[in-house]
C-alpha positions as CSV (number, residue, x, y, z in Angstrom):
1,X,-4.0,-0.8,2.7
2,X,-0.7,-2.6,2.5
3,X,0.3,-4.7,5.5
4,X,3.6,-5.4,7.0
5,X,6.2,-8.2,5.5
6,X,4.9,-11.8,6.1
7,X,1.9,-10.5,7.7
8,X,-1.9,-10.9,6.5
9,X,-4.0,-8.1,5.3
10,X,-6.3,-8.9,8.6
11,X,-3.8,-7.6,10.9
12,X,-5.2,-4.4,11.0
13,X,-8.8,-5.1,10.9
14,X,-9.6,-2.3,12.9
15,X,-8.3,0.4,10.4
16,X,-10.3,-1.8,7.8
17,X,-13.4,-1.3,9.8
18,X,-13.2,2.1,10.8
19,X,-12.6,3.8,7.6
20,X,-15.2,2.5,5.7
21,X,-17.3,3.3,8.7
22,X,-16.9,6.8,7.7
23,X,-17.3,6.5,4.2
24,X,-14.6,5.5,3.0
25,X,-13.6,2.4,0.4
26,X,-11.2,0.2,2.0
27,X,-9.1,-2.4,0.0
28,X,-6.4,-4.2,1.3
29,X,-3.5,-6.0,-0.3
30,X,-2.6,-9.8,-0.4
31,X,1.0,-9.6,-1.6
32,X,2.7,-13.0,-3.4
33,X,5.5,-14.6,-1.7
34,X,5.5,-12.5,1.5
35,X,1.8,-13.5,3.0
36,X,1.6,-17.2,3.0
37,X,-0.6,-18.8,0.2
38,X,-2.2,-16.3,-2.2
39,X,-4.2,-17.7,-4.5
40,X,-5.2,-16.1,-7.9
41,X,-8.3,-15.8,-9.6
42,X,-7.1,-18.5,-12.5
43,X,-6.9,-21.0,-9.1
44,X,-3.0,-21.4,-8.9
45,X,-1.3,-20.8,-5.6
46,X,2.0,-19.3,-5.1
47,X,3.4,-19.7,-1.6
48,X,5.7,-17.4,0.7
49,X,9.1,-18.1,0.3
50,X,11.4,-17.1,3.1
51,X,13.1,-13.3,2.5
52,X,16.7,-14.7,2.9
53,X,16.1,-16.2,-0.5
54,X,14.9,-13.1,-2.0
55,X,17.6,-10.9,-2.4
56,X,18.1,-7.9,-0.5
57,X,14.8,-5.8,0.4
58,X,15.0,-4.2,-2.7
59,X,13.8,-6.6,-4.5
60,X,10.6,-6.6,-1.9
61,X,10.1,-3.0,-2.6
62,X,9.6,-2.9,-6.1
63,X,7.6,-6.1,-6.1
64,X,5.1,-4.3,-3.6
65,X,5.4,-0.9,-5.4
66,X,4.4,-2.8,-9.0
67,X,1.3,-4.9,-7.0
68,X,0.3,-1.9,-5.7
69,X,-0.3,-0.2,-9.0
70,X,-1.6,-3.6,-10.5
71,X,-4.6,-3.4,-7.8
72,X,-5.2,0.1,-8.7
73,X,-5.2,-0.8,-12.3
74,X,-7.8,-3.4,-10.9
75,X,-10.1,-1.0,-9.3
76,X,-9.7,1.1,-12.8
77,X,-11.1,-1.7,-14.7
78,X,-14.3,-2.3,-12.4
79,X,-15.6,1.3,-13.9
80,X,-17.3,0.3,-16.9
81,X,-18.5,-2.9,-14.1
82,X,-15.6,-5.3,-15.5
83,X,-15.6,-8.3,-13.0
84,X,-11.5,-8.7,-11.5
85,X,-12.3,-12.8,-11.6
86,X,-11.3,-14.9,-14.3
87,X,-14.9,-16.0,-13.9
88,X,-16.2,-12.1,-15.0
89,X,-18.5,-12.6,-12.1
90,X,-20.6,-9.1,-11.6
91,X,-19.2,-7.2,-9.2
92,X,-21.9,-6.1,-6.4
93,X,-24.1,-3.6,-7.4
94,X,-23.1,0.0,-6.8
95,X,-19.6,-0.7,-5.7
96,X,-18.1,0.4,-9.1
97,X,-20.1,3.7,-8.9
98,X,-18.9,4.0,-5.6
99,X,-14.7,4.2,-6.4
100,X,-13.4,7.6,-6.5
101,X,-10.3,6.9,-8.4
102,X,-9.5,10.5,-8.3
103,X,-9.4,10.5,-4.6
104,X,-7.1,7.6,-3.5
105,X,-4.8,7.3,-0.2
106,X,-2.4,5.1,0.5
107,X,-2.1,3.6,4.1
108,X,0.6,1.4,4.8
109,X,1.8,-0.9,8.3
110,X,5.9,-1.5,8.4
111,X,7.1,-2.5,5.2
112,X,3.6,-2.0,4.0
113,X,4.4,1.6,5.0
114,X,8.0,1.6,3.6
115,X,6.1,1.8,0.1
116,X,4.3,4.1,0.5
117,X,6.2,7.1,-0.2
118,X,8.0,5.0,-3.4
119,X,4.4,4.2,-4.9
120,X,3.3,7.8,-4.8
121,X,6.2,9.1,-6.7
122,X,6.0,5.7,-9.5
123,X,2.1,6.3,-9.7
124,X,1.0,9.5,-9.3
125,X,-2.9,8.1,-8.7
126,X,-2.2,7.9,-5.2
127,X,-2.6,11.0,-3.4
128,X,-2.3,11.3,0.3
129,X,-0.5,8.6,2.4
130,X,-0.2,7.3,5.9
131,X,2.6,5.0,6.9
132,X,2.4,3.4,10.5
133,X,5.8,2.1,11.8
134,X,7.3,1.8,8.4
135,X,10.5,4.4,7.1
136,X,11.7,5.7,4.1
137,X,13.3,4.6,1.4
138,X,14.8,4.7,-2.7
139,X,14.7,8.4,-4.6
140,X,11.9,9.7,-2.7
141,X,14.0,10.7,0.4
142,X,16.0,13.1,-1.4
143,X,12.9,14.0,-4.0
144,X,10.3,14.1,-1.0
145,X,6.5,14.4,-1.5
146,X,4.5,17.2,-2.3
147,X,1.2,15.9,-1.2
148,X,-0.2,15.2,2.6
149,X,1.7,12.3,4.6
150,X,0.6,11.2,8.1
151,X,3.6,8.9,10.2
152,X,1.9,6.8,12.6
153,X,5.1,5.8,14.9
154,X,4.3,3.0,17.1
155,X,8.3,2.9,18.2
156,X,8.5,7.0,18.7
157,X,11.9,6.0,17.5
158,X,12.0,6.2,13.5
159,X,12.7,9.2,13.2
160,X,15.4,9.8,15.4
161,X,16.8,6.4,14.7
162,X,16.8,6.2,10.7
163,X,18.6,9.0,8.8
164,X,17.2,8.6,5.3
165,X,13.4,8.7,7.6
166,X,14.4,12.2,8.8
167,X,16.1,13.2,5.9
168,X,12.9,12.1,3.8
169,X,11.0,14.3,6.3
170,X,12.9,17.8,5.8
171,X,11.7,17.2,2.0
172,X,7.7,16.8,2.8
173,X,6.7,19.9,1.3
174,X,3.0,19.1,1.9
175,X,0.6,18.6,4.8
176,X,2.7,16.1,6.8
177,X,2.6,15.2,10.5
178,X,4.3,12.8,12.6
């Protein structure tokens, strides 16, 4: 789960609770310098730093799309029961037996969901995706996705509002439903 720009992965607590509720393996996404402090497992701290002082959105996009692998990379590493910490603490028993990395969906909230479509096409790990009040953006509007992809639209406005959303849209050759 990705959450929105300067928002806290707790936002959405009630997706976080559900899903696993049905069997499902939630984990959500703590992105540097958009969600307050984030501290690492070494013990620094980097803080958010306002987004008028970095750079256009673009920059935001691919930071999100690269942290988004990095976690999966993460989750990749707990298979042989590697511990994510700097501390190698265990992780809890029968979680790493538990990760289906073959079977992975990406959920995303506003610009949490804006990289959604972008990470599927950079890491091909992540198979279906759900975006909630997010939009479309970079080489995957024209390229569109060939795999499922649910729009959760709050507004009922984003895709009548944002061309590249409804152009990315008529290039869903998939399961996809708005």
């Amino acid at each position: 789960y990705a959450p929105a720009n300067n928002a806290t992965r707790d936002n959405t607590t009630i997706i976080d609770e559900y899903l696993p509720s049905t069997g499902y393996i939630v984990v959500t996404i703590v992105f540097p310098y958009d969600a307050g402090d984030v501290e690492f497992p070494d013990g620094h701290t980097i803080n958010a730093i306002p987004d008028s002082a970095r750079g256009d959105g673009s920059v935001m996009l691919a930071e999100r799309v690269a942290d988004t692998s990095f976690v999966l990379d993460q989750l990749d590493a707990l298979s042989p029961g590697a511990g994510p910490d700097t501390d190698h603490h265990p992780v809890p028993r029968g979680l790493a037996e538990a990760l289906d990395l073959t079977r992975i969906g990406l959920i995303g909230h506003s610009l949490g969901g804006v990289i959604v479509g972008p990470n599927r096409t950079a890491d091909h790990r992540f198979g279906d995706g759900m975006d909630i009040d997010g939009g479309a953006v970079g080489p995957v509007v024209q390229a569109g996705l060939d795999r499922p992809f649910l729009i959760v639209d709050g507004n009922k406005s984003s895709r009548a509002t944002l061309p590249d959303y409804q152009t990315f849209w008529t290039h869903l050759h998939g399961w996809h439903r708005d």
